[in-house]
Residue frames as qw, qx, qy, qz and C-alpha x, y, z in Angstrom:
[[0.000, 0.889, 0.458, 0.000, 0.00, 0.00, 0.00],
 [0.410, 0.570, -0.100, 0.705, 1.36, 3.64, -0.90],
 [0.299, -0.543, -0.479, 0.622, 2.10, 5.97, 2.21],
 [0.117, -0.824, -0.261, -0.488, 0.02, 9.47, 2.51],
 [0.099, -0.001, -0.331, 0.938, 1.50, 12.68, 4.16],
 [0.211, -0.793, -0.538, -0.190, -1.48, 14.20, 6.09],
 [0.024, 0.390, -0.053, 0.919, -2.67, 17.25, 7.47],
 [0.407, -0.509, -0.751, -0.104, -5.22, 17.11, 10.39],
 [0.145, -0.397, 0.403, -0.812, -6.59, 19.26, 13.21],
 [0.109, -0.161, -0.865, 0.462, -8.23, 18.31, 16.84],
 [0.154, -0.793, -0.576, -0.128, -11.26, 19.70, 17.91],
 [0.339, -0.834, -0.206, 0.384, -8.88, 22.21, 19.27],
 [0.412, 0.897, -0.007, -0.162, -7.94, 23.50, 16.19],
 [0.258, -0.724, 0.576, 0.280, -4.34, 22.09, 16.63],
 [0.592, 0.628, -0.451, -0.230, -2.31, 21.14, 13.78],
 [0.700, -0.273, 0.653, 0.094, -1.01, 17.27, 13.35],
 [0.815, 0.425, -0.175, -0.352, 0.78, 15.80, 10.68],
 [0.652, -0.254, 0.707, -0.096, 2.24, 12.41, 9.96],
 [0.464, 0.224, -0.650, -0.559, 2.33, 9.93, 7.36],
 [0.755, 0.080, 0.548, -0.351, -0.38, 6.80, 7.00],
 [0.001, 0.054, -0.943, -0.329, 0.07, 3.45, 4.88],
 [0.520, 0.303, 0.559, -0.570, -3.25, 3.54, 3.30],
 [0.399, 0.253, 0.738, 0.482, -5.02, 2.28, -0.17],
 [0.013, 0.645, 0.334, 0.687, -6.37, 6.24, -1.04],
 [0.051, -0.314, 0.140, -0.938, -6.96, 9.65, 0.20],
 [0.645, -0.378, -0.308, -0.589, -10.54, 8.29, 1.08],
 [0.732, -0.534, -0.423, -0.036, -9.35, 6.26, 3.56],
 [0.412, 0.220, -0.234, 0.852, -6.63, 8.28, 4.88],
 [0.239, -0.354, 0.045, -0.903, -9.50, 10.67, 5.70],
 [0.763, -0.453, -0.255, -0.383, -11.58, 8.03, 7.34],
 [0.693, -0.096, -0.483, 0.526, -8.67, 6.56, 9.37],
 [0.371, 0.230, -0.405, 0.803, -8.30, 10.04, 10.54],
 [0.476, -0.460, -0.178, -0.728, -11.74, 10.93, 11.19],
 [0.799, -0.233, -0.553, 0.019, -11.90, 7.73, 13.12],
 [0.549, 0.277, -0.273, 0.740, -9.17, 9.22, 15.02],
 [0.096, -0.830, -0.505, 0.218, -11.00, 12.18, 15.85],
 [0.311, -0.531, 0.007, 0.789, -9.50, 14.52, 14.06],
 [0.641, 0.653, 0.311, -0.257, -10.75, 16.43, 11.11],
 [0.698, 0.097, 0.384, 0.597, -8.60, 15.76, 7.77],
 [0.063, 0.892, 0.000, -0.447, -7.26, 19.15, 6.35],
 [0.527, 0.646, -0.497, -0.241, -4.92, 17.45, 3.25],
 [0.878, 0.027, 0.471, 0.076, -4.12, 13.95, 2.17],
 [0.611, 0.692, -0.258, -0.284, -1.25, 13.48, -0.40],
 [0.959, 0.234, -0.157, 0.037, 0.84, 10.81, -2.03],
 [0.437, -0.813, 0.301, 0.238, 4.11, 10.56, -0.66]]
């Protein structure tokens, strides 16, 4: 599976990023949502 840089904030507005082994942006954004955080960019690394 390719790795995705992300972009994410908390509920407190703070910035995280990181990379995630995922199979698309779509789940990248659910993994992160899951997470609790809200996805703010997903990209191919």
């Amino acid at each position: 599976m390719p790795q995705y840089k992300y972009r994410a904030r908390d509920k407190e507005g703070v910035l995280q990023t990181g990379t995630m082994e995922a199979r698309g942006r779509e789940a990248v954004a659910d993994q992160l949502s899951k997470q609790g955080v809200i996805p703010d960019r997903g990209e191919n690394r």
